[in-house]
PDB file of N, H, CA, C and O in Angstrom:
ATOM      1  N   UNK A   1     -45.022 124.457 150.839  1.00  0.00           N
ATOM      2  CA  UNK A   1     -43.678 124.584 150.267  1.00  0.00           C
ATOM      3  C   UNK A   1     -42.716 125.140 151.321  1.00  0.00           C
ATOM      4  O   UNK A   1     -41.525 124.839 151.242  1.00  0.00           O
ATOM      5  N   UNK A   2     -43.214 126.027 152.419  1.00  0.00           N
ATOM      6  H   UNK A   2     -44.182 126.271 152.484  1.00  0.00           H
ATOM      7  CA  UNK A   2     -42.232 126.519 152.863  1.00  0.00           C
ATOM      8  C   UNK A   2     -42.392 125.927 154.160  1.00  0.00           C
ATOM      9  O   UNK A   2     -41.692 126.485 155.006  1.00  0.00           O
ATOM     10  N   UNK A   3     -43.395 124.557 154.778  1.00  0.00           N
ATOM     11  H   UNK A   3     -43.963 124.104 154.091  1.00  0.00           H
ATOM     12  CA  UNK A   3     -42.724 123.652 155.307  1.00  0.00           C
ATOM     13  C   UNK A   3     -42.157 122.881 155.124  1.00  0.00           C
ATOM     14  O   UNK A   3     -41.784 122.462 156.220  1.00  0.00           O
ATOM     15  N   UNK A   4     -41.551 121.985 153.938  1.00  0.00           N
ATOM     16  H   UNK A   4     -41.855 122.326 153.049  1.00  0.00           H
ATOM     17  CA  UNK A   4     -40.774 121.776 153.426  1.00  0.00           C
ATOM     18  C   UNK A   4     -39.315 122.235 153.390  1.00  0.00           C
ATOM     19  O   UNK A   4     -38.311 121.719 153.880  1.00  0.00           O
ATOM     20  N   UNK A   5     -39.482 123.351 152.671  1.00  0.00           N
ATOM     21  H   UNK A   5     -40.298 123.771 152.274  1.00  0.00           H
ATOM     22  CA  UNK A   5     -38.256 124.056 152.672  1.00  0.00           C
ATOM     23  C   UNK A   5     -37.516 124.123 154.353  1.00  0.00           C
ATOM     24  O   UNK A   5     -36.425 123.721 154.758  1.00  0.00           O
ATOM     25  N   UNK A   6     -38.239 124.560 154.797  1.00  0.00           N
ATOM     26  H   UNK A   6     -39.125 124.886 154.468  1.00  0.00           H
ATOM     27  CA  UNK A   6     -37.595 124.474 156.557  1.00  0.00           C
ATOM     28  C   UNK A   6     -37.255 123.611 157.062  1.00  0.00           C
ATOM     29  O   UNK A   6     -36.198 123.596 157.693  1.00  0.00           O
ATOM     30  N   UNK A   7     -38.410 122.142 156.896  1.00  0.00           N
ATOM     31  H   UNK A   7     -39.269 122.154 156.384  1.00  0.00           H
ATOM     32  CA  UNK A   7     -37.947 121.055 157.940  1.00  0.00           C
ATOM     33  C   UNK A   7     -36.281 120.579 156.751  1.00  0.00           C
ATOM     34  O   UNK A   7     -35.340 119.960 157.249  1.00  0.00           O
ATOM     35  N   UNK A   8     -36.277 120.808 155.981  1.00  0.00           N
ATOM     36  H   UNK A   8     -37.042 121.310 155.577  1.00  0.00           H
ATOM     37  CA  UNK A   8     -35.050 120.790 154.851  1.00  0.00           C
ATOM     38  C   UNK A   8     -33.697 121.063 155.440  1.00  0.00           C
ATOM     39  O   UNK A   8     -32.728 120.365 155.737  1.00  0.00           O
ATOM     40  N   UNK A   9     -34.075 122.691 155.513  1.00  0.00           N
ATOM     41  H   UNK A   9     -34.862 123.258 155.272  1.00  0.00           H
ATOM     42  CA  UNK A   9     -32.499 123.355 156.017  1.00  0.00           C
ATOM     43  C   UNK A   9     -32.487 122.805 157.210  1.00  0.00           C
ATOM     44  O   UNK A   9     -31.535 122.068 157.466  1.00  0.00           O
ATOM     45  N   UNK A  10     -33.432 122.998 158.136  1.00  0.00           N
ATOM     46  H   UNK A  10     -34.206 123.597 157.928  1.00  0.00           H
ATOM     47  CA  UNK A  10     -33.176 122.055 159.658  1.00  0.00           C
ATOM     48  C   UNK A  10     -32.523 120.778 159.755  1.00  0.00           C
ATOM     49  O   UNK A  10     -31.724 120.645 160.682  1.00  0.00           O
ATOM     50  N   UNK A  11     -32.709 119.837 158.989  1.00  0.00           N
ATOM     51  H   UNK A  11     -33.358 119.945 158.237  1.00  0.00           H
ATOM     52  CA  UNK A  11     -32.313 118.780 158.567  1.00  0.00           C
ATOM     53  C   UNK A  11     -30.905 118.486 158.793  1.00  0.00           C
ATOM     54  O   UNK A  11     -30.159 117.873 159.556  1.00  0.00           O
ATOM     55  N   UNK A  12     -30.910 119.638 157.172  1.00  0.00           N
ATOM     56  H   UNK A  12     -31.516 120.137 156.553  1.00  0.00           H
ATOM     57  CA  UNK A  12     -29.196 119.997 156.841  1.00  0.00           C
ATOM     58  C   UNK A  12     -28.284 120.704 157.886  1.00  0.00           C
ATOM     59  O   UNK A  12     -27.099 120.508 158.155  1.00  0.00           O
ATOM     60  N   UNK A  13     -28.937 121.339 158.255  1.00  0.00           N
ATOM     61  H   UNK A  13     -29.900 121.497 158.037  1.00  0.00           H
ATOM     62  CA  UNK A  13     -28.135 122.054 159.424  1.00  0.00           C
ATOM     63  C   UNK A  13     -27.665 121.091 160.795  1.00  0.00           C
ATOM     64  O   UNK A  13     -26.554 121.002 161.317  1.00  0.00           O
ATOM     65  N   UNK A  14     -29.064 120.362 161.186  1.00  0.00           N
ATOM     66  H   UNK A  14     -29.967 120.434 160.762  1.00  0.00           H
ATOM     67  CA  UNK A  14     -28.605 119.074 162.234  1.00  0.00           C
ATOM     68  C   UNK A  14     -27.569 118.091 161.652  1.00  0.00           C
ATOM     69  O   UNK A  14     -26.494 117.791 162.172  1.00  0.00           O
ATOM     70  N   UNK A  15     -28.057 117.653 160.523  1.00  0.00           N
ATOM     71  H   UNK A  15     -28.931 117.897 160.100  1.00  0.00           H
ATOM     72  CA  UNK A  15     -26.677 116.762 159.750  1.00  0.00           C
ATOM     73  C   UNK A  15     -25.110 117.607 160.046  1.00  0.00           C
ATOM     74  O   UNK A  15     -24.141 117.021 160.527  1.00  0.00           O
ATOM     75  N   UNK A  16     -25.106 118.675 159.762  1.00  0.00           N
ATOM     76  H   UNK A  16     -25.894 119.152 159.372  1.00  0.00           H
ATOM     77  CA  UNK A  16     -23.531 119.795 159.931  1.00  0.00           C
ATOM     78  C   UNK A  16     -23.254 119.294 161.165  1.00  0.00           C
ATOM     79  O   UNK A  16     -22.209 118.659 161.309  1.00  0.00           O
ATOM     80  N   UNK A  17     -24.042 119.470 162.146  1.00  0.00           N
ATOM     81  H   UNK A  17     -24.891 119.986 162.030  1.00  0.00           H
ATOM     82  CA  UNK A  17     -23.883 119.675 163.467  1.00  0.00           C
ATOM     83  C   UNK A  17     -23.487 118.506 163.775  1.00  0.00           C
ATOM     84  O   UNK A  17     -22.427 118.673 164.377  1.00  0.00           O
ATOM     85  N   UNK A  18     -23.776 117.143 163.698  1.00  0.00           N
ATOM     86  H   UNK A  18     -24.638 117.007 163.209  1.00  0.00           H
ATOM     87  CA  UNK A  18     -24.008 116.346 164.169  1.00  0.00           C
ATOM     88  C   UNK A  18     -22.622 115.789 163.691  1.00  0.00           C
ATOM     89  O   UNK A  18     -22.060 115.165 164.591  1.00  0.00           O
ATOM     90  N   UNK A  19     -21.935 115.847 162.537  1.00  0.00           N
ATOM     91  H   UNK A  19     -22.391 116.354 161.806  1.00  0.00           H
ATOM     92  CA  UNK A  19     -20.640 115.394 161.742  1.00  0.00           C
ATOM     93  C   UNK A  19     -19.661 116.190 162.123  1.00  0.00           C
ATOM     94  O   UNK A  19     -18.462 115.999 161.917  1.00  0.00           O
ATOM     95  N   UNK A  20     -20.350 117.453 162.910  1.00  0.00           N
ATOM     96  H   UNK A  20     -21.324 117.608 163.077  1.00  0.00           H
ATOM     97  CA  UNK A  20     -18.948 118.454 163.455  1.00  0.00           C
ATOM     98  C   UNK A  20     -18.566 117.874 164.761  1.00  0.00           C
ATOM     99  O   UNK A  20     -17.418 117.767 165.192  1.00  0.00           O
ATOM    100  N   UNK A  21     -19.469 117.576 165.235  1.00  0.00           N
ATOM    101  H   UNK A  21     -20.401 117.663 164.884  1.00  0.00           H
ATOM    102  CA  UNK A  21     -19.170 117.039 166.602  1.00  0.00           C
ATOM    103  C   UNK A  21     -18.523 116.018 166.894  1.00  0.00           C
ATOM    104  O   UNK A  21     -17.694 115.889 167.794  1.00  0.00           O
ATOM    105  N   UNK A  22     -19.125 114.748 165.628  1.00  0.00           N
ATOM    106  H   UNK A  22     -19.798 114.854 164.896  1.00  0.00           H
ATOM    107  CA  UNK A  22     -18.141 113.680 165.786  1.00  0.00           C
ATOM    108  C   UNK A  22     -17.070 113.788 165.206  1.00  0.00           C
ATOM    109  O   UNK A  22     -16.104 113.067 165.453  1.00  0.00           O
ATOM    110  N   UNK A  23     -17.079 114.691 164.360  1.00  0.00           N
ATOM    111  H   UNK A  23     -17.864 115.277 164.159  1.00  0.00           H
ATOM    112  CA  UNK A  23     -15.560 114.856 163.908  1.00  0.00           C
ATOM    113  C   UNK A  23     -14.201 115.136 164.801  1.00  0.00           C
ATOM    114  O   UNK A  23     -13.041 114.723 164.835  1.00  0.00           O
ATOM    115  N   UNK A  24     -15.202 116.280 165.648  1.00  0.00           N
ATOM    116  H   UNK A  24     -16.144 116.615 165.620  1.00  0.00           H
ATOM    117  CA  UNK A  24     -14.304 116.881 167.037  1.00  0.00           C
ATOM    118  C   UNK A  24     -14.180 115.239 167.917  1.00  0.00           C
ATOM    119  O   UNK A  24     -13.062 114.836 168.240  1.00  0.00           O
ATOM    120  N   UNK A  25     -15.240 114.539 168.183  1.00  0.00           N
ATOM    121  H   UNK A  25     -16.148 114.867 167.921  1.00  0.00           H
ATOM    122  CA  UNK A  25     -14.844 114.056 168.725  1.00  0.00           C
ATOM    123  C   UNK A  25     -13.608 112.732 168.568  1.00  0.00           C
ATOM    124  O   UNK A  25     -12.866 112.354 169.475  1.00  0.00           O
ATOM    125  N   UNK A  26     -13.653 112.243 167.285  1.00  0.00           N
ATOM    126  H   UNK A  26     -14.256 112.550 166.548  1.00  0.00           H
ATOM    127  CA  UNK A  26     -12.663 111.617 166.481  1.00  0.00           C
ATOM    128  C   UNK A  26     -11.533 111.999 166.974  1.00  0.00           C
ATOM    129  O   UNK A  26     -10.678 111.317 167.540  1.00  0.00           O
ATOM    130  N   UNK A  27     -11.553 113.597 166.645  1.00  0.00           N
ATOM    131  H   UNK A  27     -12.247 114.150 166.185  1.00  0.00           H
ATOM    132  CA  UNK A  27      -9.637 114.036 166.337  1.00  0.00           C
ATOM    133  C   UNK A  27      -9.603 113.669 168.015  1.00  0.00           C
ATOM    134  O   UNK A  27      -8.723 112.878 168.355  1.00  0.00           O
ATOM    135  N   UNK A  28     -10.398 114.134 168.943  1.00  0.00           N
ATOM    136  H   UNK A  28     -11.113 114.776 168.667  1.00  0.00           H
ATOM    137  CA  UNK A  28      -9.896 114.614 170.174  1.00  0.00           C
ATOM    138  C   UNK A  28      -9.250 112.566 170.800  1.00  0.00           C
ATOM    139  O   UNK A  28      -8.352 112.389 171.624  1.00  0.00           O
ATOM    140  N   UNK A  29      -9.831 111.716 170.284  1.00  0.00           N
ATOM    141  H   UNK A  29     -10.560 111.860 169.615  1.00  0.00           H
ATOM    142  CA  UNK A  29      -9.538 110.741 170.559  1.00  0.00           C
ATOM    143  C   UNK A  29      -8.216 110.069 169.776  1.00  0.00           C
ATOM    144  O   UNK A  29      -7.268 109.373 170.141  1.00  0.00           O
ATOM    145  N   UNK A  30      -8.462 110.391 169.067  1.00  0.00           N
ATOM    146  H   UNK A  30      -9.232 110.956 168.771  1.00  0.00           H
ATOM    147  CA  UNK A  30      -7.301 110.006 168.120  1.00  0.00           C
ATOM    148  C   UNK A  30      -5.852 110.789 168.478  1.00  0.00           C
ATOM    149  O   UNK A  30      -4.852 110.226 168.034  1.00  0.00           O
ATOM    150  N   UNK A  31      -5.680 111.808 169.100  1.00  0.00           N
ATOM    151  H   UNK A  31      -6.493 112.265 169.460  1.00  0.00           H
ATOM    152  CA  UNK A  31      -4.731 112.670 169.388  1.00  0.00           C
ATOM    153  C   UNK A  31      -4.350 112.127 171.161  1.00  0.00           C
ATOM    154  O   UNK A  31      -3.257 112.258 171.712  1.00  0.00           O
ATOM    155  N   UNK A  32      -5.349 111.639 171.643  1.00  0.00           N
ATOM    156  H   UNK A  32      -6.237 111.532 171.195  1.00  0.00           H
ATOM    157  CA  UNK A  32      -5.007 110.882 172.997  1.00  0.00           C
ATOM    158  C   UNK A  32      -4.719 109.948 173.218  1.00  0.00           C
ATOM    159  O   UNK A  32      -4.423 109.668 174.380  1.00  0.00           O
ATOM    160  N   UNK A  33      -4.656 108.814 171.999  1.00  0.00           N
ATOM    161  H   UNK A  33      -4.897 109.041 171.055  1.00  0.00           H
ATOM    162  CA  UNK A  33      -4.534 107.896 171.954  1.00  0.00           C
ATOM    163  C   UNK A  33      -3.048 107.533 171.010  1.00  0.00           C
ATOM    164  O   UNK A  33      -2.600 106.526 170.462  1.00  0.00           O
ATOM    165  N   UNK A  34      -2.578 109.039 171.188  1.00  0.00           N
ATOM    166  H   UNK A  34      -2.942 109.857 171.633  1.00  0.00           H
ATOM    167  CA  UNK A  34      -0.991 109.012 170.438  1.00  0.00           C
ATOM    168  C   UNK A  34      -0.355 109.892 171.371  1.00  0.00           C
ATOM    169  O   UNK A  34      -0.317 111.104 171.163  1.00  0.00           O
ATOM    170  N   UNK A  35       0.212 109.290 172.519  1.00  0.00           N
ATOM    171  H   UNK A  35       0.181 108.305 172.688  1.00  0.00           H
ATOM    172  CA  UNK A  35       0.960 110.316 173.349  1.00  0.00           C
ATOM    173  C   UNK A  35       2.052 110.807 172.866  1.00  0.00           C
ATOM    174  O   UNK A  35       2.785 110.028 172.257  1.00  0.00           O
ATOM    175  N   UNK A  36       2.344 111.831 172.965  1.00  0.00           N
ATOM    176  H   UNK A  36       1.748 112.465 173.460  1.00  0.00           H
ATOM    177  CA  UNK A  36       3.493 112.718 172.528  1.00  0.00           C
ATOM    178  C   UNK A  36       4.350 112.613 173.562  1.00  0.00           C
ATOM    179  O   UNK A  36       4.419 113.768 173.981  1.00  0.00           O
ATOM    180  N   UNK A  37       5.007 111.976 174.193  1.00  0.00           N
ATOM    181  H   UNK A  37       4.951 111.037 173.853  1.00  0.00           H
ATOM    182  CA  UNK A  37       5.893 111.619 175.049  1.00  0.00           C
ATOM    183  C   UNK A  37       7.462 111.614 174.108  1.00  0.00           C
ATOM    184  O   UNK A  37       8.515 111.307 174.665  1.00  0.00           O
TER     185      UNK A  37
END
């Protein structure tokens, strides 16, 4: 049960990680690709 439970939150936690990053990486493209000129 409580390998389970772990490989779980690990999971969930890599999923966070992984959607934060592309998220960052989204905006950071999306904001360069609109020059503020």
């Amino acid at each position: 049960m409580n390998i389970i439970l772990y490989a779980g939150m690990s999971y969930l936690i890599t999923a966070i990680i992984a959607f934060g990053v592309i998220g960052v990486i989204v905006g950071i493209s999306k904001f360069l690709s609109q020059p503020s000129e």
